[in-house]
C-alpha positions in Angstrom: -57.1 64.4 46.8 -54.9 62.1 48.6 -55.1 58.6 47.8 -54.4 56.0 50.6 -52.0 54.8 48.0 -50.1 57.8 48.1 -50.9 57.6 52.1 -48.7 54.2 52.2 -45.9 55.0 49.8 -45.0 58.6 51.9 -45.5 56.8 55.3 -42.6 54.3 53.7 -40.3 56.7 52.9 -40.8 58.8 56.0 -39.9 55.4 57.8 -36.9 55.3 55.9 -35.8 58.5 56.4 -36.6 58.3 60.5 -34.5 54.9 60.1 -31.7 57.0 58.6 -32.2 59.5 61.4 -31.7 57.3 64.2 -28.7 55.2 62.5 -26.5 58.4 62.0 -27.3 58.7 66.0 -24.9 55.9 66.4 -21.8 55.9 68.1 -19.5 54.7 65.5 -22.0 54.5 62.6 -20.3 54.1 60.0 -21.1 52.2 56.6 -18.2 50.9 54.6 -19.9 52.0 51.4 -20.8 55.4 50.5 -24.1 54.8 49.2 -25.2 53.9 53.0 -23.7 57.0 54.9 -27.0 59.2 55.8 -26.6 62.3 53.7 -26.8 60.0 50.3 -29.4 58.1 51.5 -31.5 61.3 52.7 -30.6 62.5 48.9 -31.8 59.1 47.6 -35.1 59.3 49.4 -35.6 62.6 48.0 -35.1 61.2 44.6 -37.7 58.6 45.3 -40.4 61.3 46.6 -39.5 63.9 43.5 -40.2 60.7 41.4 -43.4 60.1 42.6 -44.8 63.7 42.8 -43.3 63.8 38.7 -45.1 60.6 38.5 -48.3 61.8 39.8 -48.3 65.3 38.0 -48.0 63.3 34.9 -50.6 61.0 35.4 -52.9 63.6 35.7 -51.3 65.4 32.3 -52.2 62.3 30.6 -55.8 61.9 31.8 -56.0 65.3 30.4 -54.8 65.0 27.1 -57.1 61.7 26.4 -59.6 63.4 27.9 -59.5 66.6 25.6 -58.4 64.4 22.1 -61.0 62.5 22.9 -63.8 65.6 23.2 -62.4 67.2 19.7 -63.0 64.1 18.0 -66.4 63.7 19.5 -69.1 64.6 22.1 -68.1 68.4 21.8 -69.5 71.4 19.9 -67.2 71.7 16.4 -65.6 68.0 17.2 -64.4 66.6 14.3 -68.1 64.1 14.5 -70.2 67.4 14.4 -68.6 68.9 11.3 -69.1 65.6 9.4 -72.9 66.4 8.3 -72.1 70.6 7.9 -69.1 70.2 5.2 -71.1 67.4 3.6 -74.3 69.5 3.5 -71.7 72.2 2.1 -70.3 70.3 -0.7 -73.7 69.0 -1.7 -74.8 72.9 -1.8 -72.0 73.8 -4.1 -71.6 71.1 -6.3 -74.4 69.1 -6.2 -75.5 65.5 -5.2 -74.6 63.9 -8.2 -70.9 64.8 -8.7 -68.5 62.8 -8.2 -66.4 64.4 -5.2 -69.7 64.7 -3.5 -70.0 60.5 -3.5 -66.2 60.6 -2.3 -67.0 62.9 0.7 -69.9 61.0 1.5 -68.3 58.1 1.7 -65.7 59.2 3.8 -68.0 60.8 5.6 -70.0 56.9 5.8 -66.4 55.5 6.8 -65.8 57.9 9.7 -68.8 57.7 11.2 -68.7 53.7 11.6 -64.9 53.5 12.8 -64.6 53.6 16.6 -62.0 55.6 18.3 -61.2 53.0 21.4 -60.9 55.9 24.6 -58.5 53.9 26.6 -56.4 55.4 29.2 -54.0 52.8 29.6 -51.2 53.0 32.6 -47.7 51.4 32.0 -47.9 49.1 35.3 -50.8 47.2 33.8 -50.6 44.1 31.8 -50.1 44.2 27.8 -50.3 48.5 28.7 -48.2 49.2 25.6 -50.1 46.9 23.2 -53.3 48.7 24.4 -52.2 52.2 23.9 -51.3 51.4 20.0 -54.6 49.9 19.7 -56.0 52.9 20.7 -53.8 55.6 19.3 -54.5 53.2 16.0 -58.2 53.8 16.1 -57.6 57.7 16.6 -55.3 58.1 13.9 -57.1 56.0 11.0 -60.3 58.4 11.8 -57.6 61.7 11.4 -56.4 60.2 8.2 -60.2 59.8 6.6 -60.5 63.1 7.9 -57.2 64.6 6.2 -58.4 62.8 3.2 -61.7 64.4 2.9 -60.2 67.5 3.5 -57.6 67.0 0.9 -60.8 66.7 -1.8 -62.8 69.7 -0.2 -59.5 72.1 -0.8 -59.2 71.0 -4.1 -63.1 72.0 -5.0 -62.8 75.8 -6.3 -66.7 76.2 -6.1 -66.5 75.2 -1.9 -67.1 78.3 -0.1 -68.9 77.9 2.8 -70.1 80.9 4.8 -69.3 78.9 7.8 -66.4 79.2 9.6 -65.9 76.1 11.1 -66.2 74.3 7.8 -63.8 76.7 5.9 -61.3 74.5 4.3 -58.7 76.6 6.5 -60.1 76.2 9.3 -60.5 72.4 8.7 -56.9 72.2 7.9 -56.0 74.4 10.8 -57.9 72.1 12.9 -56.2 68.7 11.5 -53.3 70.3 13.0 -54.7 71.0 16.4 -55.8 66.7 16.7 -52.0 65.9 15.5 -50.6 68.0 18.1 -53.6 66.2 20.4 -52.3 62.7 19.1 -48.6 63.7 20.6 -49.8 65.0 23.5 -51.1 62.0 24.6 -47.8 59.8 22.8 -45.2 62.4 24.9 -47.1 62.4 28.3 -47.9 58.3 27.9 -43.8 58.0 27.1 -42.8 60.5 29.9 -44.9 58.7 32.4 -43.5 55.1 31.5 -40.3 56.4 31.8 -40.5 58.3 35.1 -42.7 55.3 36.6 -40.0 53.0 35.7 -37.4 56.0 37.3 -38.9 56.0 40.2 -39.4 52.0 40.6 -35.5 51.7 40.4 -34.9 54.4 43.1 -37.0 53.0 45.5 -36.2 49.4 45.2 -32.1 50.6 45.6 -33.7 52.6 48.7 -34.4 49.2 50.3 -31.6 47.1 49.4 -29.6 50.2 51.0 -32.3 49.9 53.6 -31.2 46.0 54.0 -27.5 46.5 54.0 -27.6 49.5 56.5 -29.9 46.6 58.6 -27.6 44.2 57.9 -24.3 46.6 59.3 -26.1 47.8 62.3 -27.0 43.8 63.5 -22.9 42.7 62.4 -21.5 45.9 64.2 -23.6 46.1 67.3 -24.9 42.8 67.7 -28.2 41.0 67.2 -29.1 41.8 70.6 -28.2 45.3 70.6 -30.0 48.9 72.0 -29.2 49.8 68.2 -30.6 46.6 66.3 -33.6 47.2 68.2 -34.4 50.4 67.5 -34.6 49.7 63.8 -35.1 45.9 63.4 -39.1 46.8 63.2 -38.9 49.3 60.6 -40.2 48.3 57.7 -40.0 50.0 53.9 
């Protein structure tokens, strides 16, 4: 779906680039600096659009991978929530209520359930963005480390042999794996999309100072009350 964001920032470049068009229609257009002549700025202003479609495919990647860490640690069928009571029903089976690794599982067990993974998709424009996404990626990890823990003690038990698969102690370790990679998923796209938002900020604010000095050449070559300054004195990026 297109946004009217997205709407707005296309209609700007396509002014820019129509701007361009009509400027290199000029007799005698001719920019002192390189950066100005038309075929670099049509190559910068299809920088700025590649940016923003990279920007845009990532931004969806991201939503994504919060979205699907966020179902394996809870909500979902086999989350990492929903095989809490199973393993602990399991190590209770095969070696009893009263043992000692029992009372650590369950505790860890007690300690997982009350911690609070804080589902925050955080985008790098808004305020304290970075501060908010270690909060968040804090919350997630400490659960996968009680996790990793209790999984730890449960691999260790020689009596623990569940039927089930998705309490198997390789399965559970096997698993572990599958939220890290979730965890970097979410770190890498987060990281790519800072960087290409920042990428494509830079492009299109040297867009319109080129804009500017092309503006500013057109009005000192021609004149202030020239056919060519009006043409392009209106357009606006």
């Amino acid at each position: 779906m297109v946004t009217k964001v997205e709407n707005g920032f296309i209609a700007k470049l396509e002014k820019a680039r129509e701007l361009i068009e009509i400027c290199s229609k000029f007799q005698g257009f001719s920019p002192s600096g390189k950066d100005e002549l038309p075929e670099n700025m049509y190559r910068l202003i299809d920088l700025v659009l590649e940016s923003y479609y990279r920007e845009k495919e990532l931004t969806e990647m991201y939503e994504t991978a919060v979205d699907r860490r966020l179902k394996a640690y809870k909500f979902e069928e086999n989350s990492l929530e929903e095989r809490l009571l199973p393993i602990l029903t399991a190590v209770q089976a095969f070696i009893g209520k009263d043992s000692s690794d029992f009372k650590k599982v369950n505790n860890l067990v007690k300690k997982i359930k009350t911690s609070k993974v804080i589902k925050v998709i955080v985008f790098p424009n808004q305020p304290d963005a970075d501060q908010a996404m270690a909060k968040s990626e804090k919350s997630f990890e400490a659960i996968l480390d009680l996790f990793n823990e209790m999984v730890t003690i449960i691999s260790e038990l020689p009596r623990y042999k569940p039927s089930a698969i998705h309490v198997k102690t390789e399965t559970l370790k096997l698993f572990s794996e599958q939220i890290i990679k979730m965890n970097f998923d979410v770190n890498n796209t987060y990281r790519d999309l800072s960087e290409t938002r920042i990428n494509r900020k830079y492009l299109y604010e040297e867009m319109k100072n080129r804009i500017q000095i092309i503006k500013l050449y057109v009005k000192n070559k021609y004149g202030n009350n020239s056919k060519e300054n009006e043409q392009i004195k209106g357009i606006r990026v």
